[in-house]
C-alpha positions in Angstrom: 131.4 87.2 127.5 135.1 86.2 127.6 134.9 85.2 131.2 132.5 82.0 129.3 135.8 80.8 127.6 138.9 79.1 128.7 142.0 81.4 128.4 145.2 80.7 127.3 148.1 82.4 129.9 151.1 82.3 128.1 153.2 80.7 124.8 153.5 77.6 126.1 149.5 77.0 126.5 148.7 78.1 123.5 151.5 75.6 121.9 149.9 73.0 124.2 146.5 73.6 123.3 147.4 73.3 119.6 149.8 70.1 119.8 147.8 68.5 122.1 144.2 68.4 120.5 144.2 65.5 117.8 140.7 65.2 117.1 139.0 68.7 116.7 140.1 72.1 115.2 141.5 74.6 118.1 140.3 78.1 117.2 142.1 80.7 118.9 140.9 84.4 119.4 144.2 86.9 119.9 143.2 89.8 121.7 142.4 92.1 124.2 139.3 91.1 126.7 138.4 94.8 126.5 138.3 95.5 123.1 134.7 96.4 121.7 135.7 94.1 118.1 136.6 91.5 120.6 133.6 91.5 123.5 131.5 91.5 119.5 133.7 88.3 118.4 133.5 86.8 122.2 130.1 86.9 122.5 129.8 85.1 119.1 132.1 82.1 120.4 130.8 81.8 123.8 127.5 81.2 122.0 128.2 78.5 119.4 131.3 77.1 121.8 128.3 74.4 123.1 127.1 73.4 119.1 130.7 73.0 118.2 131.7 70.8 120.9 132.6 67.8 119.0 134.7 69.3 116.2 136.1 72.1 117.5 137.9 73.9 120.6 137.7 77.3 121.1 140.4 79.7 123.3 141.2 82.9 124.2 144.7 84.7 124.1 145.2 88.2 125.4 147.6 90.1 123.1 149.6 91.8 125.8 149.9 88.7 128.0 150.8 86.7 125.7 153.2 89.0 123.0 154.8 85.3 121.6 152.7 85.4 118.8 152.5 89.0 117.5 155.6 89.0 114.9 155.4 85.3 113.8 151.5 85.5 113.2 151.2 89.7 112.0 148.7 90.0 114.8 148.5 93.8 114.5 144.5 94.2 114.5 142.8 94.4 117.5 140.9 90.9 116.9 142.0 87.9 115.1 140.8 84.3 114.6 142.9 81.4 114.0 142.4 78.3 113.0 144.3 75.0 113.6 144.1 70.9 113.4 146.6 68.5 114.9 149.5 71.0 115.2 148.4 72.6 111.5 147.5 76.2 110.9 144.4 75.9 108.5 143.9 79.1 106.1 140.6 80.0 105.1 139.9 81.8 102.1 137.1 84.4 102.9 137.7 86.2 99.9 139.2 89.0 101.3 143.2 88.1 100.4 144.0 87.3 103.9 143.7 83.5 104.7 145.5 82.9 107.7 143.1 84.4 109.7 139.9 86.2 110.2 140.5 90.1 111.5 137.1 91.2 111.9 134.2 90.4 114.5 132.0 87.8 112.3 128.6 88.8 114.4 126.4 85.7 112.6 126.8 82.7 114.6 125.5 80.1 111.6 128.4 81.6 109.8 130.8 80.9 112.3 129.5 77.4 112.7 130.0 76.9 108.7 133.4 78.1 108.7 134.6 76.5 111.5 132.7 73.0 109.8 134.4 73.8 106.7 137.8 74.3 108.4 136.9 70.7 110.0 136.1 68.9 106.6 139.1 69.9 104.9 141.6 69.6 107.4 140.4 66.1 108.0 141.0 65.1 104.0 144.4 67.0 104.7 144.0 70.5 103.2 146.4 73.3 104.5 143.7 75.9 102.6 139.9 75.5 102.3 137.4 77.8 101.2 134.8 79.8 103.0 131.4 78.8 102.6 130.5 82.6 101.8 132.9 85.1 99.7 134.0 88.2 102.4 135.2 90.1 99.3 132.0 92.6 99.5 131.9 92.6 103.3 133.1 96.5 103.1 132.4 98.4 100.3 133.2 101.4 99.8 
């Protein structure tokens, strides 16, 4: 499902991409077209990437053609998520101790709608952190 969604070629893209967009919130997905986590997240985007039209923009970046990125934003799992609004990196707190981004394939599209909404409303008011409509914390138990 990747082929659905614009790709980002190389650093200067993805800076573009995230400077350029004033009005909605650029989510990014770093990583690898082939990657089973990342065809699960893809599919996921590519389906709500019509619903979210008119408050969010969502691209692809392969990890190895575009390595710019790795040290400056620890993207060492295979599929990451990033939010960001008018040249801002929004955290999200999913409960999980992470907030600057979302490492695992989130496989519920409403979900994805609400945190991307959420990510919308607060950085609108001007929040560099809002919180996830549902706590991650339990997501893996062990």
């Amino acid at each position: 499902m990747a082929y659905l969604l614009p790709h980002l070629a190389s650093g200067w893209e993805v800076d573009q991409a995230i400077v350029n967009e004033e009005d909605r919130v650029v989510v990014i997905r770093f990583g690898r077209d082939t990657d089973p986590t990342c065809m699960i997240q893809d599919e996921v985007l590519a389906s709500i990437a019509e619903k979210v039209k008119n408050f969010a923009v969502i691209y692809l970046v392969d990890l190895d053609q575009v390595p710019d990125f790795n040290n400056m934003y620890e993207l060492y799992d295979d599929c990451t998520t990033m939010f960001f609004y008018r040249n801002k990196h929004i955290m999200v707190d999913l409960g999980t101790g992470d907030n600057n981004k979302i490492n695992w394939a989130l496989t519920d599209k409403q979900e994805f709608i609400d945190i991307i909404e959420m990510v919308y409303r607060g950085a609108r008011k001007g929040r560099g952190l809002v919180v996830s409509p549902k706590d991650y914390s339990t997501k893996y138990r062990y």
